[in-house]
Structure formats: structure tokens, C-alpha cells
C-alpha distance (Angstrom), angle and dihedral (degrees) to the residues before:
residue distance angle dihedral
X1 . . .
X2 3.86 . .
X3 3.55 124.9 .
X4 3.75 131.4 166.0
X5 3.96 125.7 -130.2
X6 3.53 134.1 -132.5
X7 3.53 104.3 -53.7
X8 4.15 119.8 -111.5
X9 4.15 94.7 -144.5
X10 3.79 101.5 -42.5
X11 3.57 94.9 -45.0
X12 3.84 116.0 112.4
X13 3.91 138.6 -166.6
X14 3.88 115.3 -163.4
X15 3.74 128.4 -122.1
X16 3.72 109.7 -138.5
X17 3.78 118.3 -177.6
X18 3.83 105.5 -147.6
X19 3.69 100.8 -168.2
X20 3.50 113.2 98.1
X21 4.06 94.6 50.5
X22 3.70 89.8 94.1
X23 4.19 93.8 46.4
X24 3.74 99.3 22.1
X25 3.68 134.2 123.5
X26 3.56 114.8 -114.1
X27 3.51 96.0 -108.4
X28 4.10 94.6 51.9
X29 3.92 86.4 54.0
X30 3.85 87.1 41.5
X31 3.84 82.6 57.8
X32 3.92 90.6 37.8
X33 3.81 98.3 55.8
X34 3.75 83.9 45.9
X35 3.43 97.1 65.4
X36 3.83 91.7 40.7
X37 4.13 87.8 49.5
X38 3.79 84.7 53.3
X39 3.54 110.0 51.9
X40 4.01 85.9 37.9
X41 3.80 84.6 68.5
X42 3.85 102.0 36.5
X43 3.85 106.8 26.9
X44 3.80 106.3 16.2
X45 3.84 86.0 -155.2
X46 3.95 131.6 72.9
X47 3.78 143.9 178.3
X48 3.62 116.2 -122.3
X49 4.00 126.6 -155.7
X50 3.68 129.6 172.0
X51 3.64 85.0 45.8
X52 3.96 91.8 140.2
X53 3.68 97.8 -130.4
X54 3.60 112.9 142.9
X55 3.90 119.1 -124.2
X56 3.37 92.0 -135.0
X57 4.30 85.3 66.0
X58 3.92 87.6 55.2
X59 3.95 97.2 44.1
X60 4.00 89.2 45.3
X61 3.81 84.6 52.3
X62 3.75 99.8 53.8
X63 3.58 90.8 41.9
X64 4.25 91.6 55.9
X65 4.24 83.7 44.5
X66 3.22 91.3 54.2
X67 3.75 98.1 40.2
X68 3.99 86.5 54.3
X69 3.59 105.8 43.9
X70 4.10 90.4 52.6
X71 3.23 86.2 68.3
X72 4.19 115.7 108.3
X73 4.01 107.4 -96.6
X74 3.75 88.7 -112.7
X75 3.71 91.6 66.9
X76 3.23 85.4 50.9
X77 3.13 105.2 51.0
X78 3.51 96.9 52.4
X79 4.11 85.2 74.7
X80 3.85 94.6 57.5
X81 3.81 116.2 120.6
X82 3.68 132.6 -163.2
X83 3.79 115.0 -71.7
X84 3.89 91.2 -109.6
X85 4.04 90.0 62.8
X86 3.55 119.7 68.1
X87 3.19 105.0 -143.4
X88 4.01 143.3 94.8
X89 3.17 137.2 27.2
X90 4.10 122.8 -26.6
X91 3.86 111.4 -155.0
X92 3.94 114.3 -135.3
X93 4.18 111.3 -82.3
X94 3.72 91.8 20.8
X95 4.01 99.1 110.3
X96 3.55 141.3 43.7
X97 3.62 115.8 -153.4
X98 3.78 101.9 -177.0
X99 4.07 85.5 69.6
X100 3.56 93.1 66.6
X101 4.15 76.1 76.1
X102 3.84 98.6 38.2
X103 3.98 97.7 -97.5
X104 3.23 127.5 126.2
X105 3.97 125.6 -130.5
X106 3.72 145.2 146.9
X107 3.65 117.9 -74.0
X108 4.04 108.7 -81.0
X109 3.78 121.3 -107.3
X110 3.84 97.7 -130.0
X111 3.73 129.4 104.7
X112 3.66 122.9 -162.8
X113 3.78 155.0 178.7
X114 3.70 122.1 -132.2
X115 3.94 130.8 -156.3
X116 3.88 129.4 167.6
X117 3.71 147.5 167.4
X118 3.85 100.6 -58.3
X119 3.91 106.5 -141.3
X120 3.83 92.3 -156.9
X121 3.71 89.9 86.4
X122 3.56 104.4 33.9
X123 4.04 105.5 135.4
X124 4.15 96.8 -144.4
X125 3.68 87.7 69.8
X126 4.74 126.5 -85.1
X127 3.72 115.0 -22.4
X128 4.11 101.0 -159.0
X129 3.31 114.7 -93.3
X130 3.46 98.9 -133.1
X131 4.29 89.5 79.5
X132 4.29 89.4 22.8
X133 3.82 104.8 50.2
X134 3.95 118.8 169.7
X135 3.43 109.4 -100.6
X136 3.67 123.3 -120.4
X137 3.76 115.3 -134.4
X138 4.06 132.5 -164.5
X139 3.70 119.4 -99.1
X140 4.08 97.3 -89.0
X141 3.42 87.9 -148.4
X142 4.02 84.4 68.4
X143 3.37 98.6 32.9
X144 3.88 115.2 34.2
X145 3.54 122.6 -161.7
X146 3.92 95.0 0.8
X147 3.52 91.6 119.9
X148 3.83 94.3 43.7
X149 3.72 89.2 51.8
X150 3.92 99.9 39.7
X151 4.18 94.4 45.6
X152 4.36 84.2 48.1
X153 4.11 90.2 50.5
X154 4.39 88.3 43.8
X155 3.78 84.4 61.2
X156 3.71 104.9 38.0
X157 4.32 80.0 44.4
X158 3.75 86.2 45.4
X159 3.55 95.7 54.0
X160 3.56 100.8 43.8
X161 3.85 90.2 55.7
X162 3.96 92.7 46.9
X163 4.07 90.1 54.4
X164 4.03 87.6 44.5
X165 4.09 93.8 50.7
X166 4.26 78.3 57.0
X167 3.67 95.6 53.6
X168 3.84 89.0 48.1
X169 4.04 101.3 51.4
X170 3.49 78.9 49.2
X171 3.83 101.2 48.3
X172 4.20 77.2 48.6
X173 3.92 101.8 54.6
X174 3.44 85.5 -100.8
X175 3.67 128.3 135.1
X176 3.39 110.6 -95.7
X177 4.23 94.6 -117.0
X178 4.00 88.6 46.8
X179 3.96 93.7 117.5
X180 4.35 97.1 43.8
X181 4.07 88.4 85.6
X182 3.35 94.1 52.7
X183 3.93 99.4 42.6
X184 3.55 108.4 32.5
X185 3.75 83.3 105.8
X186 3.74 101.5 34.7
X187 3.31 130.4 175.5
X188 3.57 100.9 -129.6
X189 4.07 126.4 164.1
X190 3.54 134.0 -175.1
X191 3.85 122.4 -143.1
X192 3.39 135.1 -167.7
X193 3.82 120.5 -154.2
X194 3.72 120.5 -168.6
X195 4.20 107.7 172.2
X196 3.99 110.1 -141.0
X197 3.29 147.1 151.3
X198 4.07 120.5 -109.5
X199 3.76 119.0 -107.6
X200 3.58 115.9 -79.3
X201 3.82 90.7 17.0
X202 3.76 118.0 116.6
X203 4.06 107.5 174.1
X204 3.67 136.3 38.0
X205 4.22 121.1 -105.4
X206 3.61 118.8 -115.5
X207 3.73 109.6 -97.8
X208 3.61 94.9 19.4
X209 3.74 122.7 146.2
X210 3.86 125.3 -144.6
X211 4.14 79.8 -147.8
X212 3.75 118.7 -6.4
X213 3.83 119.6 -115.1
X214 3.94 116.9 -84.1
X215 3.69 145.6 112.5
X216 3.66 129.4 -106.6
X217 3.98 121.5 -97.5
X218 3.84 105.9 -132.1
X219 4.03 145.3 48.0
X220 4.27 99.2 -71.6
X221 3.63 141.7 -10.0
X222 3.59 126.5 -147.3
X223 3.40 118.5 -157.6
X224 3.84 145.9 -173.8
X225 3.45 131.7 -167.3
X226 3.77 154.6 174.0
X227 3.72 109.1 -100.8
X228 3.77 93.1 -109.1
X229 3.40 141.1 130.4
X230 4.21 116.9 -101.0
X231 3.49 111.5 74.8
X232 4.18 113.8 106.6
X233 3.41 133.8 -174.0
X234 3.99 127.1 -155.8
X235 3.65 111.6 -119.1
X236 4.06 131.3 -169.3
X237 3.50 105.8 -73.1
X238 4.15 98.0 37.7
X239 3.73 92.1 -82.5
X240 3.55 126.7 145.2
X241 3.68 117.5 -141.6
X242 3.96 122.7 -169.2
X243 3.88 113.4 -120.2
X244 3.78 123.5 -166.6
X245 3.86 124.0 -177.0
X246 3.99 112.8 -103.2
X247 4.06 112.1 -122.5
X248 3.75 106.1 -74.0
X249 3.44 96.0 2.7
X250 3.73 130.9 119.5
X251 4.01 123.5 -145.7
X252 3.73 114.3 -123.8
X253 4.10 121.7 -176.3
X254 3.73 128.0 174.2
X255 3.87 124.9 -106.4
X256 3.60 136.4 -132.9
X257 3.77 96.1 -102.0
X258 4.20 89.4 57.5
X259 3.90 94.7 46.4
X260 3.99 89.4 53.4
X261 3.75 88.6 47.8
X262 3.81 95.1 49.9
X263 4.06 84.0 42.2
X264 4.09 88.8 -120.7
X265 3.87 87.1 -49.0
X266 3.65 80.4 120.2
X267 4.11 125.9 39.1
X268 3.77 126.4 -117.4
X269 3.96 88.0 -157.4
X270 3.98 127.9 -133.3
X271 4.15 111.8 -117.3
X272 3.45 144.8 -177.9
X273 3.79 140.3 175.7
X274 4.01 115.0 -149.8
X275 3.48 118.5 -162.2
X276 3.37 111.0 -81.4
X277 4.21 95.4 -135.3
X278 3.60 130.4 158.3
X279 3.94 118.5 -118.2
X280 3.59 95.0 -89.6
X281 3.95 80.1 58.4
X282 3.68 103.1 -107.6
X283 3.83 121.8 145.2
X284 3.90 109.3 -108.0
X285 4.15 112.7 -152.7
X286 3.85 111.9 -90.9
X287 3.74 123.2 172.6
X288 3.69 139.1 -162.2
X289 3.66 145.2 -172.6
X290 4.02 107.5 -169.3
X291 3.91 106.6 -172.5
X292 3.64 106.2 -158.8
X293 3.68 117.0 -162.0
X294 3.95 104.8 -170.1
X295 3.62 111.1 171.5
X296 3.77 133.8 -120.6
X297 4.25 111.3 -37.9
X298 4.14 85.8 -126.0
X299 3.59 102.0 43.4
X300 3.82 115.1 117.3
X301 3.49 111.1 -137.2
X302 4.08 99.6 -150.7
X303 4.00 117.1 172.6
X304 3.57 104.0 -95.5
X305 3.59 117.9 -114.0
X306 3.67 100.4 -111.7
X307 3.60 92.2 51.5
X308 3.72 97.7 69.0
X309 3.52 121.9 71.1
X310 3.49 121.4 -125.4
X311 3.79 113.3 -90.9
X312 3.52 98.2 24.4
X313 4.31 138.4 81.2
X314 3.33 133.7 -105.8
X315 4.18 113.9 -85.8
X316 3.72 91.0 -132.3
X317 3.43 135.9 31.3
X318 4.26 121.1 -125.7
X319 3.60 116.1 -83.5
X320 3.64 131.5 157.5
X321 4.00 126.1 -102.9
X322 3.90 89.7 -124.3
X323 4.08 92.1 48.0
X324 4.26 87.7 55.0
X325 3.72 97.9 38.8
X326 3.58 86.5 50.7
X327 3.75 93.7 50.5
X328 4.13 96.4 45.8
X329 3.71 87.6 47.9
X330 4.14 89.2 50.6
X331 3.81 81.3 60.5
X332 3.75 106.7 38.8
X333 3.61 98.0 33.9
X334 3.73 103.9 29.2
X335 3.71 92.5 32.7
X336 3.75 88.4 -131.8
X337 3.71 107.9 146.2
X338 3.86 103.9 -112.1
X339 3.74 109.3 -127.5
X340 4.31 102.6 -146.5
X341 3.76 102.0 75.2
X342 3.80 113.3 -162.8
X343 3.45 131.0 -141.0
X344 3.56 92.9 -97.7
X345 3.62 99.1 55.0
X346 4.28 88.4 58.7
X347 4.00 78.3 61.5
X348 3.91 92.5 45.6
X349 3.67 90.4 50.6
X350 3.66 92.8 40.7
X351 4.50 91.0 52.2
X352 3.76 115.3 104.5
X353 3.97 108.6 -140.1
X354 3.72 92.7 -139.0
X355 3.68 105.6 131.1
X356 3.49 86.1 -98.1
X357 3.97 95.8 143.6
């Protein structure tokens, strides 16, 4: 049921076949949300197989990316949005993910295209617009089928993530349906990374990340990718270790919003992307499609009981999903330096960059 690949130095990210929760006995899900419980706590990221998503969903969705982010930067950048919505496209240089934790970096190489659950249809009456922008979508006259293809890959993402928040309030001594009231209006977003250089640009800056160094703001991420090097995660110690997806598998890492929940029982993990370049210091394509399944804007994440020993407080104090998202994004997308430091980034700032990975 869990197995671990080939190591990358002596760090390791499990394998964790998810496809006998559904149909399992009790003890092989026993054994399941084991696993799950114990790479939550070590790792803070997994790869998933027997996921059930059809190839034919992944190769539609590179396909669409790559249809989109051919097109000139103009057309592009006619789809931007205001930092405070999260949607649309982001030109290279425009971000800097590392502020979502306080730190200061270079602007980030990526570009990307953002979609998300648009409140303007939702049936149990408005969600605010502020957490449930419209999305902005390509001329489909440019781009055929990209919508088609990125709307069937938000559900099959969707999906996954909703049967993963079950194995964890299980792997918790939760009831299984713990997370459903507070994510049966989740604010969940889709984005699309594609790592390239500006036009007229020929070699990466010094310093420069692919995708600065941060964690993600809510309960889980689901993420594919291309099976190329870039990606790092922060390890005990400060290291950075190099993480690629196993074949068929799809990377999953914690958020924020779980590891407050759990009370830092569980990790909300460091990462990074460097550019991928070639030696002569050329960017090489990379892709990815980072899921993000936030939970509802007015949940209160609280630390759950069982996750605080007796005789001692809480770790964080409540706050609701929409009032951190909104903060992260202030930092990443506004590039306003956000104020509550976690944990995590005191290890970020404390990681030497010295190839040590």
C-alpha cells in the first residue's frame, strides 16, 4: 500500500496507493491512513497512485497549457487581473512567492494561468466575490478545447483532494466526513505554471528563483508535473532535496490551514522550484498544474482538540481560511511583505543556498 522510491540523498517522499480506501477492509485503510498520518508528520508531502484519473485528463491538460502560453505576451496580458483576484494570467517576474512568508527575493520566473470556483453561479445563493471571482478564459477561438480540458482536470483534481481530506480526518481520529462542513464551499483555484524566460531575455539572473520558497495556504495541494528536475523541498537541517513525481503519480503536500488544525502535528512543507536550465544556463520547459483545495472563506480553523497536549495552548490562534489566503496573497501577489511569519519561514530564513541538496 505504501512504498518508498529511490531515495534523493537520504531524503524520502512516500508512495501511497489510494485505491482501496473506498473498497477496503478496515484494517487495509487502518494501514492506509497510517501511512498518510506518517508522512503528514515527517514529510508533509506524498505521491499518490491509484488515484483514478485518466491519462487522457493529464495529456488534454498539457496540450491546453501549451496551447495558451504560445500565445504572444500581449494576449496574455490582456487576461491579467488585479493582484487581489486570483485569477488570469501572471506574466513572468510579476510575483514573489517567498513574501507570502515575509522574505524577500527576486521576482519568480514562472508565468501562469489561474481559474477557480466562480461564485456567480453557485446554486445556494452569491458567494462574495472577493474569494469567488469570475474567471477569465482565453479566446476559444485561439485556444480550442482549453476550457473543456482545464474545467474536466478541476474536477478529477477536485475529487481526488475531497477523497484525501477523508483519509486524513481519519488518519486524525476524526470522523471520516469531519472536513465536508468546512469545504462544501471551498475556495479552490487552479494554476497553471509554465517556467520561461521573458522576451528578449536569453540567461537566467543570479539569485533568481524558478518559484520562490514558501508553503501553500490551505488544507492539500494536488499537483502535477513534468518529470523534470526543479522542484525542492526543505528538509530538517535547512537542506534542500530535489523531488520529482514517480510515473503516474501525483505530488500531494499539506497546506497551512491543515498544519494549524493538526497544531503542527502535521507539516505545511517549505518549497521551491529552480529554474530548470541547461548547463549553458538556458531555461528548459517545465510545467505544472497545482490544484489548491482551500476550504470554505468562513471556516475557523481552531487546533483540534486531540492535537494539543494536555496542559498546554493551542500553537495558533483561530482565524478564518479567507482572512489567511487573503494575507499570503497580499504578499505573493501584491508583494506586500506579509506581517505573521510562520514557523516555517524562521527555517526558510535560517537555509543556506549552498547546493547542499
Amino acid at each position: 500500500m505504501a512504498e518508498l522510491p529511490a531515495s534523493h540523498g537520504d531524503f524520502e517522499v512516500p508512495v501511497i496507493d489510494v485505491s482501496r480506501w473506498a473498497t477496503g477492509s478496515a484494517a487495509e485503510r487502518a494501514a492506509l491512513a497510517s501511512a498518510v498520518d506518517e508522512a503528514a508528520g515527517t514529510v508533509g508531502f506524498l505521491q499518490i497512485t491509484g488515484h483514478g484519473i485518466p491519462d487522457t485528463a493529464r495529456r488534454d491538460l498539457a496540450a491546453a497549457m501549451d496551447a495558451f502560453f504560445a500565445l504572444p505576451l500581449d494576449e496574455k496580458k490582456a487576461l491579467c487581473a488585479p493582484p487581489e483576484i486570483n485569477r488570469g494570467y501572471t506574466p513572468p517576474k510579476a510575483e514573489k512567492l517567498s513574501l507570502s512568508l515575509g522574505a524577500a527575493s527576486p521576482e519568480d520566473l514562472f508565468e501562469a494561468f489561474n481559474v477557480g470556483v466562480d461564485g456567480t453561479g453557485h446554486t445556494g445563493g452569491a458567494l462574495p466575490a472577493t474569494h469567488f471571482p469570475a474567471n477569465r478564459w482565453p479566446d476559444p477561438r485561439r485556444v480550442p478545447a482549453f476550457r473543456e480540458a482545464v474545467d474536466t482536470w478541476f474536477r478529477h483534481a477536485g475529487g481526488l483532494a475531497r477523497l484525501l481530506t477523508g483519509i486524513f480526518a481519519h488518519a486524525l481520529g476524526l470522523d471520516e466526513h469531519f472536513f465536508r462542513p468546512y469545504t462544501d464551499h471551498s475556495v479552490d483555484v487552479l494554476r497553471m505554471n509554465n517556467y520561461a524566460l521573458p522576451a528578449g531575455d536569453t540567461r537566467l539572473d543570479r539569485g533568481r528563483m524558478g518559484m520562490g520558497a514558501h508553503t501553500d495556504y490551505g488544507i492539500v495541494t494536488v499537483l502535477w508535473a513534468d518529470r523534470v528536475p526543479g522542484l525542492q523541498i526543505l528538509g530538517d537541517g535547512g537542506r534542500w532535496h530535489d523531488v520529482q513525481p514517480a510515473d503516474g503519480a501525483l505530488l500531494v503536500n499539506l497546506g497551512d490551514a491543515l498544519a494549524r488544525w493538526s497544531n503542527d502535528r502535521w507539516r505545511s512543507t517549505l518549497h521551491r522550484v529552480l529554474p530548470p536550465a541547461d548547463a549553458e544556463g538556458r531555461l528548459v520547459r517545465r510545467r505544472s498544474a497545482a490544484y489548491f483545495h482551500d476550504g470554505n472563506h468562513d471556516a475557523v480553523i481552531s487546533p483540534l482538540p486531540g492535537c494539543v497536549p494536555p496542559g498546554t495552548e493551542p500553537l495558533y490562534p483561530p482565524v478564518t481560511i479567507g482572512e489567511h489566503i487573503t494575507a499570503k496573497l497580499a504578499g505573493s501577489r501584491a508583494l506586500r511583505p506579509h506581517d505573521d511569519a510562520t514557523r516555517e519561514s524562521a527555517r526558510l530564513l535560517a537555509a543556506t543556498d549552498t547546493g547542499d541538496h
